[in-house]
C-alpha positions in Angstrom: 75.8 -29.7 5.1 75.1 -30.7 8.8 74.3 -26.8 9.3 71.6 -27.4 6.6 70.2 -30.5 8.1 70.1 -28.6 11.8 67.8 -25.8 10.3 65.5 -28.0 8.9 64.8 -30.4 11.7 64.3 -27.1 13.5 61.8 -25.8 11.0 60.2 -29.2 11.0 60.1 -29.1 14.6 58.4 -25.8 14.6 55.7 -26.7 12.4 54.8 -29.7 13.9 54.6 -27.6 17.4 52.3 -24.7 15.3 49.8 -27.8 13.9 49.4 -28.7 17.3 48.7 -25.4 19.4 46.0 -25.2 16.2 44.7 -28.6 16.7 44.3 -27.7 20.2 42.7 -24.5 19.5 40.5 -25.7 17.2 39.4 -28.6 19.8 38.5 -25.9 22.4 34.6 -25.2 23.0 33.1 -22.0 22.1 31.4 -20.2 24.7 28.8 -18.6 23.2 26.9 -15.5 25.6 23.5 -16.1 25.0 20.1 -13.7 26.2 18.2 -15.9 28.5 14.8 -15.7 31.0 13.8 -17.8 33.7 10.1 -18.3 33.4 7.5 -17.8 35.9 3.6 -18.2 35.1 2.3 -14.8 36.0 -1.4 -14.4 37.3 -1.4 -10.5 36.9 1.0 -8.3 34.7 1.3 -4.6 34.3 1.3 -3.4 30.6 1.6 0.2 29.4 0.7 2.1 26.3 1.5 5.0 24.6 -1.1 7.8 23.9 -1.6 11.2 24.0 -3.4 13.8 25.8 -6.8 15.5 24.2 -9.7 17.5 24.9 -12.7 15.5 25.9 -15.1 18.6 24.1 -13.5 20.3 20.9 -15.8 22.0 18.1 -14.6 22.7 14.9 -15.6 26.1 14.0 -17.2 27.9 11.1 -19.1 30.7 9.6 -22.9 29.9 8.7 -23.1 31.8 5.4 -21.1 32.1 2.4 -18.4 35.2 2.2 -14.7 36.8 2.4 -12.5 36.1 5.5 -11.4 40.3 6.3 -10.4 39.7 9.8 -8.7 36.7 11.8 -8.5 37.4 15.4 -7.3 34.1 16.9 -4.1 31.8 15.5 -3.1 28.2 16.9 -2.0 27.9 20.6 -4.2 31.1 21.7 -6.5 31.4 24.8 -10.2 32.3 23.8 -13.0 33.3 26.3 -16.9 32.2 25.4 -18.0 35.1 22.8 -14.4 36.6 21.7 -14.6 36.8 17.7 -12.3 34.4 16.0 -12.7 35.7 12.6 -15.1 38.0 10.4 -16.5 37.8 6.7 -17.2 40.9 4.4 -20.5 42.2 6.3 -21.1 44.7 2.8 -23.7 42.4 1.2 -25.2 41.3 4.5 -25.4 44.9 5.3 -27.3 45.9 2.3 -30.0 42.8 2.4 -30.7 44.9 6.3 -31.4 48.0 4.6 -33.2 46.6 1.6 -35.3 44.3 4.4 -36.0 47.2 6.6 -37.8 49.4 3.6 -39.8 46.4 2.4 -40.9 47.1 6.2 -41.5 50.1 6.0 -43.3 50.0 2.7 -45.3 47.0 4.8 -46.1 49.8 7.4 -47.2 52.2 5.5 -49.6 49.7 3.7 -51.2 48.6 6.5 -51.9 51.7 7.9 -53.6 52.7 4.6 -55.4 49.9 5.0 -57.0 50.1 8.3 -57.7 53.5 7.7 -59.6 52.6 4.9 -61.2 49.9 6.7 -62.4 52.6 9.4 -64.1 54.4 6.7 -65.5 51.9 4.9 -67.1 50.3 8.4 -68.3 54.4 9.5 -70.3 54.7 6.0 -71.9 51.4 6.0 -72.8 52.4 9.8 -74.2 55.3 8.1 -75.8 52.9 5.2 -73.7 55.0 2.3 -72.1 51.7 1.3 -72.3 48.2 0.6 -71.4 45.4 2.6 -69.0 44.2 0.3 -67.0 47.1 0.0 -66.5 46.9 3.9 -65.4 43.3 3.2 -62.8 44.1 0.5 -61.6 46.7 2.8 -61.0 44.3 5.9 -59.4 41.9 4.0 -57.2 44.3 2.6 -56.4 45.2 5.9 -55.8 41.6 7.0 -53.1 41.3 3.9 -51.4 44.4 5.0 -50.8 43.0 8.6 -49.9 39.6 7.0 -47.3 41.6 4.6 -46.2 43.6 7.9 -44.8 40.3 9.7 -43.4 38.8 6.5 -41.2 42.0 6.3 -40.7 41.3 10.0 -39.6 38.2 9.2 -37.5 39.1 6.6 -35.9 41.8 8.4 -34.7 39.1 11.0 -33.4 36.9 9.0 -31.5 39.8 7.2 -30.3 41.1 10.7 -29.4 37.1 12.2 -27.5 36.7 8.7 -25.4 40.4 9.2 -24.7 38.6 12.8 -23.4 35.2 11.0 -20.3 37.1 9.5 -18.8 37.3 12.7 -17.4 33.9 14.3 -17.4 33.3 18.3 -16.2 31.2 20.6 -19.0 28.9 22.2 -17.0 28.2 25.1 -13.6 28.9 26.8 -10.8 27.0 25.3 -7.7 27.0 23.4 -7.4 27.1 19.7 -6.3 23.7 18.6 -5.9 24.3 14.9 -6.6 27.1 12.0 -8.4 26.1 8.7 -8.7 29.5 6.7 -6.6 32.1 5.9 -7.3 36.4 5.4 -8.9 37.1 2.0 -10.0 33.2 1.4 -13.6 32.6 0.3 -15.1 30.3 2.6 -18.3 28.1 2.3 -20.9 27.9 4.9 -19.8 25.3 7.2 -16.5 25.1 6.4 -14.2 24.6 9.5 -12.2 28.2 10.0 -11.1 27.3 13.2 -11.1 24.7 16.5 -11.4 25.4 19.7 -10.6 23.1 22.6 -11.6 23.0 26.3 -8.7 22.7 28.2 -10.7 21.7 31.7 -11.1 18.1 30.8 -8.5 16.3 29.4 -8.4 12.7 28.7 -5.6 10.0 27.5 -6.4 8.3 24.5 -4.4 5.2 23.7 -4.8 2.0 21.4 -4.6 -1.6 22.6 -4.3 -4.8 21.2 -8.0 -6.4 20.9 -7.3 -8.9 23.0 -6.3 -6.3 26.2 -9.3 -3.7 24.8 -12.0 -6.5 24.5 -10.9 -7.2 28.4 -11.7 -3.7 29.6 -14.9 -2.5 31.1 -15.8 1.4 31.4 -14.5 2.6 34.9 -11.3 0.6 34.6 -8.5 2.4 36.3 -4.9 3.3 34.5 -1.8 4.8 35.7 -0.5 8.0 33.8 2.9 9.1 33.3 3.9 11.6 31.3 7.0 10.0 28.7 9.1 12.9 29.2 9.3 12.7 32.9 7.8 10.0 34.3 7.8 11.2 37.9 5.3 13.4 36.7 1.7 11.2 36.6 -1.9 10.8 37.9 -4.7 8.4 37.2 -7.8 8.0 35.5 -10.5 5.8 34.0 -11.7 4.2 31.2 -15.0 6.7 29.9 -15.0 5.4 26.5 -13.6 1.9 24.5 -14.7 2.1 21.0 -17.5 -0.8 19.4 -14.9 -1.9 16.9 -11.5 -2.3 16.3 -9.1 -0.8 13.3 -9.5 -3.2 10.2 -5.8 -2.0 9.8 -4.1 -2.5 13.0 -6.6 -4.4 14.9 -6.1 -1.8 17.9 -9.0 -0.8 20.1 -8.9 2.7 20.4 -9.9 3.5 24.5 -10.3 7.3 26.4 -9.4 7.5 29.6 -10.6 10.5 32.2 -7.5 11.8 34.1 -8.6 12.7 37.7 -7.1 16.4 38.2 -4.2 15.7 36.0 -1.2 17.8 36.2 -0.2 21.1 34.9 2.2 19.5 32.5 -0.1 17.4 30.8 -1.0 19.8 28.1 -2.8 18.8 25.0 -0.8 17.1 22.6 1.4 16.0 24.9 2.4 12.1 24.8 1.8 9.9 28.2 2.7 5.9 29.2 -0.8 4.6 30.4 -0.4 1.2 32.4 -3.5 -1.2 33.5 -3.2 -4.5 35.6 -4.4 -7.3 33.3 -5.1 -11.2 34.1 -2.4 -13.1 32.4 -2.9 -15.7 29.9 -2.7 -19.3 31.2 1.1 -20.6 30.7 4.4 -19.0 30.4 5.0 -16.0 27.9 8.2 -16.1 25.9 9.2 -13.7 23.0 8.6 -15.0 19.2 12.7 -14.9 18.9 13.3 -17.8 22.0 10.9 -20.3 19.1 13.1 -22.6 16.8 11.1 -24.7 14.5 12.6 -28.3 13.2 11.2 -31.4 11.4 7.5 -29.4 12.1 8.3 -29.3 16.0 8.1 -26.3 17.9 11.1 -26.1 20.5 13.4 -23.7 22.5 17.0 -24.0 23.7 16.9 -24.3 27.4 20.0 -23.8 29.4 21.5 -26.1 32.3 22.3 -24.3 35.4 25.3 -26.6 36.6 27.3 -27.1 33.2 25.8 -24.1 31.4 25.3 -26.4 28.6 22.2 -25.9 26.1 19.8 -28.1 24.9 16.4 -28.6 23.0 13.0 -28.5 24.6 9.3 -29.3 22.8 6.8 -26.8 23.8 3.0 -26.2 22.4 2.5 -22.5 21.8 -1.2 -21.8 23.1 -1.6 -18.1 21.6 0.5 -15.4 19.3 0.3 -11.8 20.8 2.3 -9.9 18.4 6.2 -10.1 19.8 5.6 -12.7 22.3 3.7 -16.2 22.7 2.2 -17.9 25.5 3.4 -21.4 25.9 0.6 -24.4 27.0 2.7 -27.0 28.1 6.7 -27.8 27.9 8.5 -25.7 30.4 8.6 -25.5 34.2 8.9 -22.8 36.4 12.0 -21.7 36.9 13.6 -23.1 33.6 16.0 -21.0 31.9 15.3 -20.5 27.8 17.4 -18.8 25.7 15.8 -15.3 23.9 18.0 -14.6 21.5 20.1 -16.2 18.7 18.3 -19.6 18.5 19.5 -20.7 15.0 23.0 -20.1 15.9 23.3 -22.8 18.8 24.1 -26.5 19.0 22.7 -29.2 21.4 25.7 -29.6 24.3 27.0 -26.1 23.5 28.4 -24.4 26.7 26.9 -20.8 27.0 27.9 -18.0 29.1 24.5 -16.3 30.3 24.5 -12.3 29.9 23.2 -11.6 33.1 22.7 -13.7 36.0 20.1 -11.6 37.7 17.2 -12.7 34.9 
C-alpha cells in the first residue's frame, strides 16, 4: 500500500512540474522576424522599365494588284538589300493585258498614219482646188483623233507594262524581315501585307510608364539601357517620342527612346531595363503592405530601436502609385516601419528585424 501511495505522489509531483514548464512557456514572448525600412525623403530616385528593342522605320509589305503568290524569296529573320524580290504573283494575266495593250498600239499606229496620209492628200488637192474645204477639214481632224488614239494606247500600254512590274515585290530599303503574312499558292488582295521589313540601323527602346512618370518627361530626356540578360551589356539614349495619350486599359504612356550607337547585342526583339532619374514625390514612400487600417485610421507598425518592440503610428497617405504610397505627414526620417505582415502584430510585441543593414 505505501508502494502505491509513493507512485502517486510521484506522478502528482510530475505533473505539477509539466503544468509549470507549460505555464512558463506559454508566458514567454514571441519574437516575431518582421520586414522592416528605415525611411528617408528622397529628392531624386532612379526607376527602370522593361521594354524592348524595335526598328524606328518598318514597312509592311505588299503587292499592288490582285493575283497568285508562285514564288516567296524571303522568310522571317532574313537579310534583304533595297530592290531584292521578296515574293512574285502569277505574271500570265498581266502578261497578256501587255500584249493585248501593245496591238491596240499598233492598230493606233497604223490609224494614224492612214490618217495623215490622207490629210496630205486632201491639203495637195485643195492646193490644186480639186476639193472642198471641208473635206480637208474632216481629214485633219481625223488625223488629230488618230494621234489622240495613239497616246491613249500609249497610255494603256503603260499602265499594262507598270501592272506586269506590280507582280513582283521589292524591298524599299535594306533591312531584315520582321515577319511573313502569305504563304505559296495563297490569293492575295491588293494591299494586303505579304511581308515586313525592318531597318536594322536605327533601333530604339520602347517602354511603358506609369502616367504620372510619362506625363513628367520632355522629348530629349536621357535613359540608361541595359540589356535584361546581361546587364553589363548597356548604352544610352533619349526620349524621340512620348505618345499624346495614355492606354484606357493600363493607364501606361507608351515612350521611344533613340539608343546612341547601341550595341551589337541589342537585336530587335530583344528585351532591355531602361532607367531615368525622376524628382521624387514630396514625403516618404512606403509599400501598400507596411498600411494597416483601424477604426477609419490609417497607421503603420513602427519599430523601437532599443527594445525592438512595435507599436502603432498615424500617418496621412498623400498619393497611391500602384504598389507603394507616398506618406504626407506621420513619420520621421530615420524611423523604422514594418513592410510586411501588418495584421499579424500586436502593440508591445518584441520583433526580431530581418536584416539590420535596411
Amino acid at each position: 500500500m505505501k508502494r502505491i501511495l509513493t507512485s502517486l505522489a510521484a506522478l502528482g509531483a510530475v505533473g505539477l512540474l509539466a503544468a509549470c514548464q507549460d505555464e512558463q512557456h506559454a508566458e514567454a514572448p514571441v519574437v516575431r522576424p518582421v520586414l522592416s525600412v528605415v525611411v528617408t525623403p528622397q529628392a531624386e530616385r532612379t526607376v527602370g522599365f522593361a521594354g524592348t528593342v524595335e526598328a524606328r522605320f518598318k514597312s509592311d509589305l505588299g503587292f499592288r494588284v490582285l493575283g497568285r503568290i508562285i514564288s516567296r524569296d524571303a522568310n522571317v529573320a532574313d537579310i534583304v538589300e533595297k530592290g531584292q524580290r521578296l515574293a512574285t504573283l502569277d505574271p500570265v494575266t498581266y502578261r497578256l493585258a501587255v500584249q493585248s495593250a501593245q496591238a491596240d498600239l499598233a492598230s493606233a499606229t497604223a490609224q494614224l498614219e492612214n490618217a495623215a496620209a490622207t490629210e496630205a492628200r486632201q491639203r495637195t488637192l485643195l492646193q490644186q482646188n480639186i476639193t472642198s474645204e471641208a473635206q480637208f477639214e474632216a481629214a485633219r481632224q481625223a488625223r488629230e483623233s488618230a494621234e489622240a488614239g495613239v497616246t491613249r494606247a500609249q497610255a494603256n500600254l503603260a499602265q499594262a507594262e507598270e501592272q506586269l512590274g506590280y507582280t513582283e515585290l521589292r524591298a524599299d530599303f535594306d533591312g531584315v524581315v520582321t515577319a511573313v503574312g502569305a504563304e505559296l499558292g495563297q490569293v492575295v488582295q491588293p494591299g494586303q501585307t505579304v511581308a515586313s521589313v525592318a531597318r536594322a540601323d536605327i533601333r530604339e527602346a520602347v517602354i511603358d510608364l506609369p502616367e504620372s512618370i510619362g506625363r513628367g518627361l520632355t522629348s530629349g530626356a536621357r535613359f540608361d539601357v541595359a540589356l535584361q540578360l546581361d546587364p553589363a551589356i548597356r548604352t544610352t539614349g533619349s526620349v524621340r517620342e512620348i505618345a499624346p495619350q495614355a492606354d484606357p486599359t493600363t493607364r501606361s504612356v507608351r515612350v521611344r527612346i533613340t539608343l546612341d550607337k547601341p550595341p551589337e547585342s541589342f537585336r530587335l526583339g530583344t528585351t532591355v531595363t531602361a532607367a531615368v532619374a525622376t524628382q521624387a514625390s514630396p514625403g516618404i514612400e512606403l509599400p501598400v503592405s507596411a498600411l494597416m487600417e483601424r477604426d477609419r485610421r490609417t497607421m503603420v507598425w513602427i519599430v523601437d530601436p532599443a527594445t525592438k518592440t512595435v507599436s502603432t503610428k498615424d500617418v496621412t497617405v498623400a498619393a497611391w502609385n500602384g504598389s507603394s504610397v507616398q506618406i504626407a505627414n506621420g513619420l520621421t526620417s530615420g524611423t523604422r516601419v514594418v513592410t510586411a505582415g501588418v495584421n499579424s502584430l500586436s502593440s508591445g510585441q518584441t520583433v526580431k528585424i530581418a536584416d539590420e543593414s535596411l
